[in-house]
mmCIF file of the N, C-alpha and C atoms, coordinates in Angstrom:
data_MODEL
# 
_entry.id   MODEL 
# 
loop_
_atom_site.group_PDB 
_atom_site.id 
_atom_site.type_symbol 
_atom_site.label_atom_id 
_atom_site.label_alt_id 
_atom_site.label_comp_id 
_atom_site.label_asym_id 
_atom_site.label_entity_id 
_atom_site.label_seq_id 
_atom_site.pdbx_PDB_ins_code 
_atom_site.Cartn_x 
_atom_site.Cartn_y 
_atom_site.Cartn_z 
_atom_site.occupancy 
_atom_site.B_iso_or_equiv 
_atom_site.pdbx_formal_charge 
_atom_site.auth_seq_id 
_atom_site.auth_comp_id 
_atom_site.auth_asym_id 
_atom_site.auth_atom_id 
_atom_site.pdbx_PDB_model_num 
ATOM 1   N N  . UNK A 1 1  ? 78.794  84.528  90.405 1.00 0.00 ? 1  UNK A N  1 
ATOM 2   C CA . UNK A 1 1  ? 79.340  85.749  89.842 1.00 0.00 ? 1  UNK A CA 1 
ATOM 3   C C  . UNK A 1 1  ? 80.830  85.519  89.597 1.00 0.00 ? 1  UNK A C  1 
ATOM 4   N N  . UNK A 1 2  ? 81.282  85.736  88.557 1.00 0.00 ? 2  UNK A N  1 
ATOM 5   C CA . UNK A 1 2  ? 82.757  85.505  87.792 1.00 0.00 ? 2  UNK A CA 1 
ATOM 6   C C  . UNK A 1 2  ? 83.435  87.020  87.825 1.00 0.00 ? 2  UNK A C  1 
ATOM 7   N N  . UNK A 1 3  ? 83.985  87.157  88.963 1.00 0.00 ? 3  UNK A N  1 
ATOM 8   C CA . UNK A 1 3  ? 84.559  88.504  88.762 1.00 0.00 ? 3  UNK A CA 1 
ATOM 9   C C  . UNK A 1 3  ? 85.872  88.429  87.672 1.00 0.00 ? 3  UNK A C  1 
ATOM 10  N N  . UNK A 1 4  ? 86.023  88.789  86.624 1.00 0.00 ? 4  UNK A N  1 
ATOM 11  C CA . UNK A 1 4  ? 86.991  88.612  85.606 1.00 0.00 ? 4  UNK A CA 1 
ATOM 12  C C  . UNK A 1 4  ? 87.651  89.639  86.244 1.00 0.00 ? 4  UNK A C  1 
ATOM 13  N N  . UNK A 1 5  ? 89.421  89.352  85.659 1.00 0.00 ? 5  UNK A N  1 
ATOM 14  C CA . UNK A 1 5  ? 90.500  90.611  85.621 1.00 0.00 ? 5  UNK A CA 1 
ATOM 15  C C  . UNK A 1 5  ? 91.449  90.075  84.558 1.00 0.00 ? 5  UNK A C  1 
ATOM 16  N N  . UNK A 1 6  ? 91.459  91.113  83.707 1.00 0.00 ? 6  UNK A N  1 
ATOM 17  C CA . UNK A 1 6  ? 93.076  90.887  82.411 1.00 0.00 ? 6  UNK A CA 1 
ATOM 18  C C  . UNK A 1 6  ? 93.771  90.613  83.697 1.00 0.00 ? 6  UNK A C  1 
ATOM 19  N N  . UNK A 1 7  ? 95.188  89.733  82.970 1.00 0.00 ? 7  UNK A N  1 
ATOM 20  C CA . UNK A 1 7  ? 96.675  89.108  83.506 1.00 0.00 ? 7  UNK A CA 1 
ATOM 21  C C  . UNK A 1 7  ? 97.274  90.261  84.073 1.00 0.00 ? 7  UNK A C  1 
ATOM 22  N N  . UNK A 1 8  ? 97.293  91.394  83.205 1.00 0.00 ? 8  UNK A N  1 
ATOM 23  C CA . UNK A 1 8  ? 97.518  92.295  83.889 1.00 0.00 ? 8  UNK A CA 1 
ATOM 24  C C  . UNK A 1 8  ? 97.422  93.127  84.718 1.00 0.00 ? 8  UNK A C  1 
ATOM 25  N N  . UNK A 1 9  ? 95.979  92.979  85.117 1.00 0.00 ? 9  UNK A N  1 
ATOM 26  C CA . UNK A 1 9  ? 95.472  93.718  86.064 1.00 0.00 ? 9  UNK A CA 1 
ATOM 27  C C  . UNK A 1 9  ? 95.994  92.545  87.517 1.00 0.00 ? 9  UNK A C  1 
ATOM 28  N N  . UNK A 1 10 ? 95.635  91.020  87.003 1.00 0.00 ? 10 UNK A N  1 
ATOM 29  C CA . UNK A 1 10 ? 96.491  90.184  88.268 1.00 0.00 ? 10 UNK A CA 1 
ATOM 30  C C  . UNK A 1 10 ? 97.632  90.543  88.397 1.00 0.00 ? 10 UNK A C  1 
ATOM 31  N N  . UNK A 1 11 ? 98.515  90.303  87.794 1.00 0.00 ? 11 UNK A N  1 
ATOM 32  C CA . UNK A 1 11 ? 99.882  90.654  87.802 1.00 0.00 ? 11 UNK A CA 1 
ATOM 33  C C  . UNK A 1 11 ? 99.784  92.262  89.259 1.00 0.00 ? 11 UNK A C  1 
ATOM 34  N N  . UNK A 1 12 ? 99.512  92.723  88.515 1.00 0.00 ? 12 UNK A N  1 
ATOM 35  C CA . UNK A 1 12 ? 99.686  94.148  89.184 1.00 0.00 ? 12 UNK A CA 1 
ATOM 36  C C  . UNK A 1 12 ? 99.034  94.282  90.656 1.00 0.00 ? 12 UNK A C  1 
ATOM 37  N N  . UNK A 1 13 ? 97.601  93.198  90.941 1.00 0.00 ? 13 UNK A N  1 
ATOM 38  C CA . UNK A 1 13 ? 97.278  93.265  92.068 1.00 0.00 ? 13 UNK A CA 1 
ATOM 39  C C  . UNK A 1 13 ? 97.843  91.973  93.125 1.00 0.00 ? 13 UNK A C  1 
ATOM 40  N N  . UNK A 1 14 ? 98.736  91.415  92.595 1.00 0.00 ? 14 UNK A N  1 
ATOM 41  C CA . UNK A 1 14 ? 99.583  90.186  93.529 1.00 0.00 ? 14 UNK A CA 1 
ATOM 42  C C  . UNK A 1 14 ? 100.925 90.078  93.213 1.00 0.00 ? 14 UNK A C  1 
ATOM 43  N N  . UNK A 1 15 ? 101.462 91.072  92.961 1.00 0.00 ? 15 UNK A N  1 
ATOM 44  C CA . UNK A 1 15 ? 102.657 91.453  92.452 1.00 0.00 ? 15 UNK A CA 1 
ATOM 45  C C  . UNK A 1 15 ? 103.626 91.344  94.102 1.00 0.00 ? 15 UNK A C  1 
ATOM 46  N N  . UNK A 1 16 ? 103.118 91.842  95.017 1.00 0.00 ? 16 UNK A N  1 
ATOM 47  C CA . UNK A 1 16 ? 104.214 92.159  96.756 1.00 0.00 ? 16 UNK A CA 1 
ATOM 48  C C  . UNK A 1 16 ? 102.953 90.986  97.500 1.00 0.00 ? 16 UNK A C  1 
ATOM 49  N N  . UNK A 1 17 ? 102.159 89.940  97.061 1.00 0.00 ? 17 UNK A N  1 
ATOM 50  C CA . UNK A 1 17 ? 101.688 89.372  97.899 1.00 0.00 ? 17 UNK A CA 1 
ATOM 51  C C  . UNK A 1 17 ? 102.211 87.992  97.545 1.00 0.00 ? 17 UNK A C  1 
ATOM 52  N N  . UNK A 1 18 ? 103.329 87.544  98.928 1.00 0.00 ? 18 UNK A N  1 
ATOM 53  C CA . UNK A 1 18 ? 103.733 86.427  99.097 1.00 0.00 ? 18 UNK A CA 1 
ATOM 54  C C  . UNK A 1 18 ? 103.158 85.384  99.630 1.00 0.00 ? 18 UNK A C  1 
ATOM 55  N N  . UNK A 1 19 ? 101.736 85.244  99.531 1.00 0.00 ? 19 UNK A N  1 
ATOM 56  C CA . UNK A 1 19 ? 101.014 84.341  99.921 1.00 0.00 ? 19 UNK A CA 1 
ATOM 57  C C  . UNK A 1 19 ? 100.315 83.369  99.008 1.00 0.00 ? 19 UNK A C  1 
ATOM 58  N N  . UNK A 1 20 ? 100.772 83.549  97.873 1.00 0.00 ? 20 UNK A N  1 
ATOM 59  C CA . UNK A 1 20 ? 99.902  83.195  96.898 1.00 0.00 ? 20 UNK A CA 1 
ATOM 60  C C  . UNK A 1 20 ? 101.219 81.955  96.379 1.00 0.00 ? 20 UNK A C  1 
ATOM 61  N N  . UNK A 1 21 ? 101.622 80.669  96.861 1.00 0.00 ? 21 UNK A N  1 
ATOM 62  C CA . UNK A 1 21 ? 102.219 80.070  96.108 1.00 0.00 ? 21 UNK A CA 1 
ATOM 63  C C  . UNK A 1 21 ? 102.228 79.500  94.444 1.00 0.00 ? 21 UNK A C  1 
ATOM 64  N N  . UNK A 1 22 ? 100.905 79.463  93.917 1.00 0.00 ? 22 UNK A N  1 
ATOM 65  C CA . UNK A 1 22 ? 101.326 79.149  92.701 1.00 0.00 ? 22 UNK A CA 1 
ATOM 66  C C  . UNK A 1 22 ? 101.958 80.461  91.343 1.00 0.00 ? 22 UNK A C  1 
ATOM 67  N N  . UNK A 1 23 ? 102.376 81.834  92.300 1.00 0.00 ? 23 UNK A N  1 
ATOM 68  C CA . UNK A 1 23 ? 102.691 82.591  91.827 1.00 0.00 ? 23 UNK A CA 1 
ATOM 69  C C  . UNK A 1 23 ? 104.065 82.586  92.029 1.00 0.00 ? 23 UNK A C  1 
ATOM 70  N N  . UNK A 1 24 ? 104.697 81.907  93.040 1.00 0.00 ? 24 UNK A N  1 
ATOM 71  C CA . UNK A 1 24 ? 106.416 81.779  93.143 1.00 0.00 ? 24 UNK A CA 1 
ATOM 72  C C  . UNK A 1 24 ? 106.975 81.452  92.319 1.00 0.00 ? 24 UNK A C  1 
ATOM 73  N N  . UNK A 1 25 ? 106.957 81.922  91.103 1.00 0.00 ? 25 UNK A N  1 
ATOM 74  C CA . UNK A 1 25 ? 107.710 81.200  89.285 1.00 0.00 ? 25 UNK A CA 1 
ATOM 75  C C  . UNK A 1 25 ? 108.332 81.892  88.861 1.00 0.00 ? 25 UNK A C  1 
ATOM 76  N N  . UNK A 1 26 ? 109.473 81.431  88.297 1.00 0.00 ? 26 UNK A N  1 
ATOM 77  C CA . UNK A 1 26 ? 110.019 82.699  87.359 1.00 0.00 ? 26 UNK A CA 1 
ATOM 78  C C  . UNK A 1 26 ? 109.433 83.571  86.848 1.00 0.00 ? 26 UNK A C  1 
ATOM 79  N N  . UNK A 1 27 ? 108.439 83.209  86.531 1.00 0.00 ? 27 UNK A N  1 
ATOM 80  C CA . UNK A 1 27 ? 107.300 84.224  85.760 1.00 0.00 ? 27 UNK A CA 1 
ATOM 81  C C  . UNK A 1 27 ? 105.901 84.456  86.302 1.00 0.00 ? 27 UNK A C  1 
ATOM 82  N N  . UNK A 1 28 ? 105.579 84.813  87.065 1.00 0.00 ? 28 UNK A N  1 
ATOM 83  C CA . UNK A 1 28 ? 104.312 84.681  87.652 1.00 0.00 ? 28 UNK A CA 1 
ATOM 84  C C  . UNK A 1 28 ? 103.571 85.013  86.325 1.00 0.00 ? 28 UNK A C  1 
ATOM 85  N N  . UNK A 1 29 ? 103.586 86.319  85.448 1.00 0.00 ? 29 UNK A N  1 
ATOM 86  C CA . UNK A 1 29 ? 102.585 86.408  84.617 1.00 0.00 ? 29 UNK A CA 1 
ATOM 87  C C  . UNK A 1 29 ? 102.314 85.038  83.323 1.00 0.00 ? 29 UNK A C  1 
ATOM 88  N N  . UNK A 1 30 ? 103.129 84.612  82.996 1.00 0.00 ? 30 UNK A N  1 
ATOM 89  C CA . UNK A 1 30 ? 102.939 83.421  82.630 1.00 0.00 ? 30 UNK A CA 1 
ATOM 90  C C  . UNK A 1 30 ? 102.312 82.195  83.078 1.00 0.00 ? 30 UNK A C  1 
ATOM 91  N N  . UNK A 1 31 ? 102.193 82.219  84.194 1.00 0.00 ? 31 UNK A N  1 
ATOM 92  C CA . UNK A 1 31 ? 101.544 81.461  85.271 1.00 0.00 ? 31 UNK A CA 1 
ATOM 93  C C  . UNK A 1 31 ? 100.271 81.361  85.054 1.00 0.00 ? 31 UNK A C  1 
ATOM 94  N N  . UNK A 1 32 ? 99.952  83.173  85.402 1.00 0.00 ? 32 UNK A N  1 
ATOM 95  C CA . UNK A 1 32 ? 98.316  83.335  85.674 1.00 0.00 ? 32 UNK A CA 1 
ATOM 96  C C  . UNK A 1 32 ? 97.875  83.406  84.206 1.00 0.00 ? 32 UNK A C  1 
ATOM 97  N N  . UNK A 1 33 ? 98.498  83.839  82.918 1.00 0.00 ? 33 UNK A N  1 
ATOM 98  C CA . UNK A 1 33 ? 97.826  83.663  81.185 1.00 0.00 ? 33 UNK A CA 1 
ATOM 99  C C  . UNK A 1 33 ? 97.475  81.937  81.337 1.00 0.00 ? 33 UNK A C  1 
ATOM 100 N N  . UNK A 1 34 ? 98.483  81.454  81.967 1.00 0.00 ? 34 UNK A N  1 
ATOM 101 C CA . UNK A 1 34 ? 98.052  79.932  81.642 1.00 0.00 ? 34 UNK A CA 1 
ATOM 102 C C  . UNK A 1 34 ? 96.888  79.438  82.689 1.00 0.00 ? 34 UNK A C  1 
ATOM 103 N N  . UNK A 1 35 ? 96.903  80.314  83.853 1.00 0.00 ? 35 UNK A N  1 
ATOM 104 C CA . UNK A 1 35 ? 95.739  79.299  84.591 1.00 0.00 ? 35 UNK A CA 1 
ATOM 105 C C  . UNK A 1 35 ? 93.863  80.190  84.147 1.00 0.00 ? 35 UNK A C  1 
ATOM 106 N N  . UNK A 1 36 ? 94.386  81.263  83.573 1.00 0.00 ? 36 UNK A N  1 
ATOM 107 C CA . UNK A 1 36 ? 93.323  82.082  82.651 1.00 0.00 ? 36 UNK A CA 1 
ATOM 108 C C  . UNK A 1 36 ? 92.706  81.752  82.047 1.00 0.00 ? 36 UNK A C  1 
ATOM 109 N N  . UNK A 1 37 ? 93.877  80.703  80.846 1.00 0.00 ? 37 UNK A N  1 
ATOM 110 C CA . UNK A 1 37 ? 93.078  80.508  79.589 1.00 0.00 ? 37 UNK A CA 1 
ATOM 111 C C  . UNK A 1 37 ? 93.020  78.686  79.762 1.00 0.00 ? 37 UNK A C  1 
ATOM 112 N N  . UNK A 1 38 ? 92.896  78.617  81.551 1.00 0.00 ? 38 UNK A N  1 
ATOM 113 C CA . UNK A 1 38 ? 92.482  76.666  81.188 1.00 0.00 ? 38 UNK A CA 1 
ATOM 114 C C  . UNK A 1 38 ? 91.265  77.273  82.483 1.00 0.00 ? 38 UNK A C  1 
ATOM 115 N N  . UNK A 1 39 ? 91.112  77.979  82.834 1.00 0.00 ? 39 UNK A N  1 
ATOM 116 C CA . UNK A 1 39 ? 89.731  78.220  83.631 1.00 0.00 ? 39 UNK A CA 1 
ATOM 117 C C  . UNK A 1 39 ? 88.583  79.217  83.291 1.00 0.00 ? 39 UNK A C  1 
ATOM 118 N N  . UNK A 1 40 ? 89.191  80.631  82.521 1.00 0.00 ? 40 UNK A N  1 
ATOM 119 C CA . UNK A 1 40 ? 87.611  81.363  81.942 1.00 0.00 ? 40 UNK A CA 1 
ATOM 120 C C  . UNK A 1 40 ? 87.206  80.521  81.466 1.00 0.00 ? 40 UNK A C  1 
ATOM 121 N N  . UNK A 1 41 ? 87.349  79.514  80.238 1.00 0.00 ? 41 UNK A N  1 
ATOM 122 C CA . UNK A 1 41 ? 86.154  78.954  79.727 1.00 0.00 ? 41 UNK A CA 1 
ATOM 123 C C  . UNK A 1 41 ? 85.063  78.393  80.855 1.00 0.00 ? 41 UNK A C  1 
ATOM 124 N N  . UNK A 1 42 ? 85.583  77.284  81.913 1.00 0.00 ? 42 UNK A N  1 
ATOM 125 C CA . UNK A 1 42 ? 84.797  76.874  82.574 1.00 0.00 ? 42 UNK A CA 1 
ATOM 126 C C  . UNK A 1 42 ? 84.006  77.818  83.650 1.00 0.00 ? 42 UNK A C  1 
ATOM 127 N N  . UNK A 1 43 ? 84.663  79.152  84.163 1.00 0.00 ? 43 UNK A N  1 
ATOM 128 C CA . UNK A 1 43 ? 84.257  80.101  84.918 1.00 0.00 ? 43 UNK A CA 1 
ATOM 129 C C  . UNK A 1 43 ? 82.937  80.757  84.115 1.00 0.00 ? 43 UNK A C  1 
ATOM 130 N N  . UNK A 1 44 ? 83.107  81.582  82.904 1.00 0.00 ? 44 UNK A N  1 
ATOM 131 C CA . UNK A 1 44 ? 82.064  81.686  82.001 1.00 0.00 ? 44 UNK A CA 1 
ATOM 132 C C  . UNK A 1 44 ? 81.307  80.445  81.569 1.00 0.00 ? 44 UNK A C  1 
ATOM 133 N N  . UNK A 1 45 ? 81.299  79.569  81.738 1.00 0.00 ? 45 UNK A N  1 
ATOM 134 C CA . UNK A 1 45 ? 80.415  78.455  81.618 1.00 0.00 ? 45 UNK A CA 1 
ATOM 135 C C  . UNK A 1 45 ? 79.241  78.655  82.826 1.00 0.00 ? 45 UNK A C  1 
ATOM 136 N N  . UNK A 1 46 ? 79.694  78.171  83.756 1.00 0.00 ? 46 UNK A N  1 
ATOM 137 C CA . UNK A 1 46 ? 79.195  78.108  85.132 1.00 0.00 ? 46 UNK A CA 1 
ATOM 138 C C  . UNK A 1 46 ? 78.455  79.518  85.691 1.00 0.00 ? 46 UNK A C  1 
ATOM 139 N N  . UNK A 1 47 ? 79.021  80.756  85.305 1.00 0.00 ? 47 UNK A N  1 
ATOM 140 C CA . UNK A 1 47 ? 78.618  81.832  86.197 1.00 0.00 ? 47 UNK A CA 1 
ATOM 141 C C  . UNK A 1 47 ? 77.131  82.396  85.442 1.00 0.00 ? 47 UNK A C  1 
ATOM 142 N N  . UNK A 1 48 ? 76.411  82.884  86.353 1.00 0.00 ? 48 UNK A N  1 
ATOM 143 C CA . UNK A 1 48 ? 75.300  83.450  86.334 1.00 0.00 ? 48 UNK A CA 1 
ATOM 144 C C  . UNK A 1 48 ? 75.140  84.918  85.469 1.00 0.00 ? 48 UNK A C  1 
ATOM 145 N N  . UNK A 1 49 ? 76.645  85.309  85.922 1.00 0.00 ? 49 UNK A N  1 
ATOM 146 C CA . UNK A 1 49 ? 76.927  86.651  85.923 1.00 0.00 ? 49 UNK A CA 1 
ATOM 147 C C  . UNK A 1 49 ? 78.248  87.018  85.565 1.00 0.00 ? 49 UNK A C  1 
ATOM 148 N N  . UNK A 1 50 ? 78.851  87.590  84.322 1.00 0.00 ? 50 UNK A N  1 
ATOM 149 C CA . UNK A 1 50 ? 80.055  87.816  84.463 1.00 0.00 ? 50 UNK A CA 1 
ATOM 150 C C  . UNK A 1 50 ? 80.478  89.714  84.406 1.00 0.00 ? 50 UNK A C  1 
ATOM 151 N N  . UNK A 1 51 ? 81.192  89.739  85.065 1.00 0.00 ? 51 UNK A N  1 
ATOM 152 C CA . UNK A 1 51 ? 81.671  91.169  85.394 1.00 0.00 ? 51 UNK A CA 1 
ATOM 153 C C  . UNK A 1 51 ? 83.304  91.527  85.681 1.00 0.00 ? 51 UNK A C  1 
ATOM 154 N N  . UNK A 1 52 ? 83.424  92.292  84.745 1.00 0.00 ? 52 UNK A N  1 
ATOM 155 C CA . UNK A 1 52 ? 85.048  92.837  84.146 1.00 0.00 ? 52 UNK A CA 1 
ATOM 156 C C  . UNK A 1 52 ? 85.126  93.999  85.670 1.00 0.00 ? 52 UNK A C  1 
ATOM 157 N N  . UNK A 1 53 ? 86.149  93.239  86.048 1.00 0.00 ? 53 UNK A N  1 
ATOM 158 C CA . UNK A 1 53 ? 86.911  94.760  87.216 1.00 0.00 ? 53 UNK A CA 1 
ATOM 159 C C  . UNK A 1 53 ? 87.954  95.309  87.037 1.00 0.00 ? 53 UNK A C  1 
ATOM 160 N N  . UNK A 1 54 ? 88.572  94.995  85.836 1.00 0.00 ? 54 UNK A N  1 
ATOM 161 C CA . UNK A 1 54 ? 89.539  96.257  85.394 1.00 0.00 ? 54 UNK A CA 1 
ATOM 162 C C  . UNK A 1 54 ? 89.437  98.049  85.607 1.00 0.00 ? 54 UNK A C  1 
ATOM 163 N N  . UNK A 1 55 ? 90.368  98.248  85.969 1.00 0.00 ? 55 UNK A N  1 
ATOM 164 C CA . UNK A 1 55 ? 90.130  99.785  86.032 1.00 0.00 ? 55 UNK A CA 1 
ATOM 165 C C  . UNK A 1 55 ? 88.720  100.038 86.295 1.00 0.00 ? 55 UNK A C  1 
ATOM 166 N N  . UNK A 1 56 ? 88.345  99.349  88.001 1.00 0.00 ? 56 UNK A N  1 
ATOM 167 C CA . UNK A 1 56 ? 87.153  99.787  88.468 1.00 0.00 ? 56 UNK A CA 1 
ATOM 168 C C  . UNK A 1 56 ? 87.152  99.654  89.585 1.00 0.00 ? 56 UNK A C  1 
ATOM 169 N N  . UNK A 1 57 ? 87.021  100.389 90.391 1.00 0.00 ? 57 UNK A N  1 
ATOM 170 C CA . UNK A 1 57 ? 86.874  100.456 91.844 1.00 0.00 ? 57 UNK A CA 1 
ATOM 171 C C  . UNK A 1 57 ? 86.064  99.626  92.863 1.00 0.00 ? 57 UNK A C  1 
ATOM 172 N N  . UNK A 1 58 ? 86.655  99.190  93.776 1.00 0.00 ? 58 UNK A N  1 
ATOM 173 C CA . UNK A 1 58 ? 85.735  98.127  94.026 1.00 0.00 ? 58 UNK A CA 1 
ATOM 174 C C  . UNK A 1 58 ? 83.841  98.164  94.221 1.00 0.00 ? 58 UNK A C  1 
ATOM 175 N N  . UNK A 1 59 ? 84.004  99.713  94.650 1.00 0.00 ? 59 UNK A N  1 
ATOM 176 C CA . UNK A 1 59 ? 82.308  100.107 94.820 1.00 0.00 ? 59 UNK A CA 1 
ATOM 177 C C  . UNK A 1 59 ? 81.485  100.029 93.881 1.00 0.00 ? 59 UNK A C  1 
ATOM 178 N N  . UNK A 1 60 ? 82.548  100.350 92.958 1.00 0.00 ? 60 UNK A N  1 
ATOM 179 C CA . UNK A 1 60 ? 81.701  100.406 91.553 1.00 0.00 ? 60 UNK A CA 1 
ATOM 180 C C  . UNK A 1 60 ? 81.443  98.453  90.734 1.00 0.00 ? 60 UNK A C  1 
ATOM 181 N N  . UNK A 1 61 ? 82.553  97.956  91.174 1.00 0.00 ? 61 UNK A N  1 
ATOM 182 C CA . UNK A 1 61 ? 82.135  96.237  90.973 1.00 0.00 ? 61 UNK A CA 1 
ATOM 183 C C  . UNK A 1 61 ? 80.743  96.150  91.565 1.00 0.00 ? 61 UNK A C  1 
ATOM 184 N N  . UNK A 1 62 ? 80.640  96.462  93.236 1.00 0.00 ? 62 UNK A N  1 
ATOM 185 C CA . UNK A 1 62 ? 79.296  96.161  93.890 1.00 0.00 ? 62 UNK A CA 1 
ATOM 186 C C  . UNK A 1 62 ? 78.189  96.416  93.202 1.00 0.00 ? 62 UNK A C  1 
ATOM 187 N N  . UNK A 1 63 ? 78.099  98.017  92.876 1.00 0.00 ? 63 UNK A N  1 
ATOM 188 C CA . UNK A 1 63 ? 77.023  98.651  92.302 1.00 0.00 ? 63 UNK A CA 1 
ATOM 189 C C  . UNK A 1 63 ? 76.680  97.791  91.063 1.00 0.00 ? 63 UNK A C  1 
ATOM 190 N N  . UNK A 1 64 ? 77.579  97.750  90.118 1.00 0.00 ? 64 UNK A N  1 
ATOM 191 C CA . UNK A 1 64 ? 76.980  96.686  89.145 1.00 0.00 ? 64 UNK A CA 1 
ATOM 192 C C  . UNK A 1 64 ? 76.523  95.313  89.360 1.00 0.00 ? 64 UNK A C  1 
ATOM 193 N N  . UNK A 1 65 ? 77.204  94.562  90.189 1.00 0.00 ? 65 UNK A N  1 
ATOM 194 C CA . UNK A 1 65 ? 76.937  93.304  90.500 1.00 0.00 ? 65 UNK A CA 1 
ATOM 195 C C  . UNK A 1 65 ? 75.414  93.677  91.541 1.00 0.00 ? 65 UNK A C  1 
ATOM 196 N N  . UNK A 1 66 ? 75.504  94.066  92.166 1.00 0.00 ? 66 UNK A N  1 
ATOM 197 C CA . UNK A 1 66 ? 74.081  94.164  93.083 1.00 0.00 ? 66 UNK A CA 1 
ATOM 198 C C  . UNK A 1 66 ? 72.734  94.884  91.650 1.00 0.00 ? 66 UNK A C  1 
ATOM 199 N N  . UNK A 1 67 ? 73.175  95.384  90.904 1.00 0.00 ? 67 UNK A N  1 
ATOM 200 C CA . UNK A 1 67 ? 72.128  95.758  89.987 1.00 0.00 ? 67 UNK A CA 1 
ATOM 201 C C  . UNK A 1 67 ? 71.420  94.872  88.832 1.00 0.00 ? 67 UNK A C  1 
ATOM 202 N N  . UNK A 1 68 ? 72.938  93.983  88.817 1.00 0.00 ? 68 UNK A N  1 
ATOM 203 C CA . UNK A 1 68 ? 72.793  92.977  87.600 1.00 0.00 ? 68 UNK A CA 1 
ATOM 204 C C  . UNK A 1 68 ? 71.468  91.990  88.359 1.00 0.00 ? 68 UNK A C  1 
ATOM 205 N N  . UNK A 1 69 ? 72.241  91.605  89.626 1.00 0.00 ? 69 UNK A N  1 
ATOM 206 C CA . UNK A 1 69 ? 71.108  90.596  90.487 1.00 0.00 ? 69 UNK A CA 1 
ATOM 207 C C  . UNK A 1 69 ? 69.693  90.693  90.615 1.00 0.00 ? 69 UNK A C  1 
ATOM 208 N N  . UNK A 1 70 ? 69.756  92.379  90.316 1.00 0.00 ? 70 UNK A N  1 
ATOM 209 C CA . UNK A 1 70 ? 68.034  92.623  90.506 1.00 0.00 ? 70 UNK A CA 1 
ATOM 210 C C  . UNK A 1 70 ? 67.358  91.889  88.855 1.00 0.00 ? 70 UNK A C  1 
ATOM 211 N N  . UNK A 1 71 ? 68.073  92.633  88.432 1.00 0.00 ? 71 UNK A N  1 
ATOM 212 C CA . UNK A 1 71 ? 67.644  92.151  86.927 1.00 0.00 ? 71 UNK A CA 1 
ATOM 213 C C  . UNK A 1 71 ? 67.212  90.438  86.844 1.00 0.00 ? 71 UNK A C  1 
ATOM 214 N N  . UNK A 1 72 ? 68.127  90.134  87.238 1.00 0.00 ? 72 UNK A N  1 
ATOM 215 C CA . UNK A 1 72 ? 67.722  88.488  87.437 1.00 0.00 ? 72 UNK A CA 1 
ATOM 216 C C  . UNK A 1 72 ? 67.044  88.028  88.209 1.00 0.00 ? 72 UNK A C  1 
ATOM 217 N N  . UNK A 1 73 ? 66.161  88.440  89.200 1.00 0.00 ? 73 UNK A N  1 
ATOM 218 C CA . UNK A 1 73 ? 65.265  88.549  90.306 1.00 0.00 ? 73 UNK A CA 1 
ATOM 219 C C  . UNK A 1 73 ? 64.441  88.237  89.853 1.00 0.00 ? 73 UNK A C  1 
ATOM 220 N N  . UNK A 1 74 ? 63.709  87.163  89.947 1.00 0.00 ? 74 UNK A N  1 
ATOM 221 C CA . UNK A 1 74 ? 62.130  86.847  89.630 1.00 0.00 ? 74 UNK A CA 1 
ATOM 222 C C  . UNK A 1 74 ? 61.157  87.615  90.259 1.00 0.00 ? 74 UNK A C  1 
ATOM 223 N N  . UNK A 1 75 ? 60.474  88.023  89.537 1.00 0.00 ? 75 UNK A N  1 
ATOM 224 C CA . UNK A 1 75 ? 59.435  89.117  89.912 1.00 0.00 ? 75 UNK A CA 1 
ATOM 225 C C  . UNK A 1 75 ? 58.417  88.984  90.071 1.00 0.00 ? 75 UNK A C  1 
# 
């Protein structure tokens, strides 16, 4: 499962978290557009499942992701 998020939505959720060194850059958002657009391709390659969590609550990620899985459930 490929949980996707726009730059911006990263940006905004690791913005006060100093744990994340490859974000210590002058620019963090520049950072993460660039490590975005050299890994979705291979992330959407690989995943089973892809699911946008922008402006979505995390319960609501679950609910879809646990629904999508059924769907793919051999029956």
């Amino acid at each position: 499962v490929y949980l996707h998020a726009s730059v911006e939505q990263q940006v905004g959720r690791t913005a006060r978290d100093r744990n994340r060194p490859l974000l210590r850059t002058a620019n963090p958002e520049k950072t993460l557009r660039d490590l975005l657009t050299l890994r979705d391709p291979l992330y959407r390659e690989i995943a089973d499942l892809v699911v946008e969590t922008d402006e979505r609550p995390p319960r609501m990620v679950v609910i879809d992701i646990l629904e999508r899985l059924q769907q793919l459930a051999p029956r």
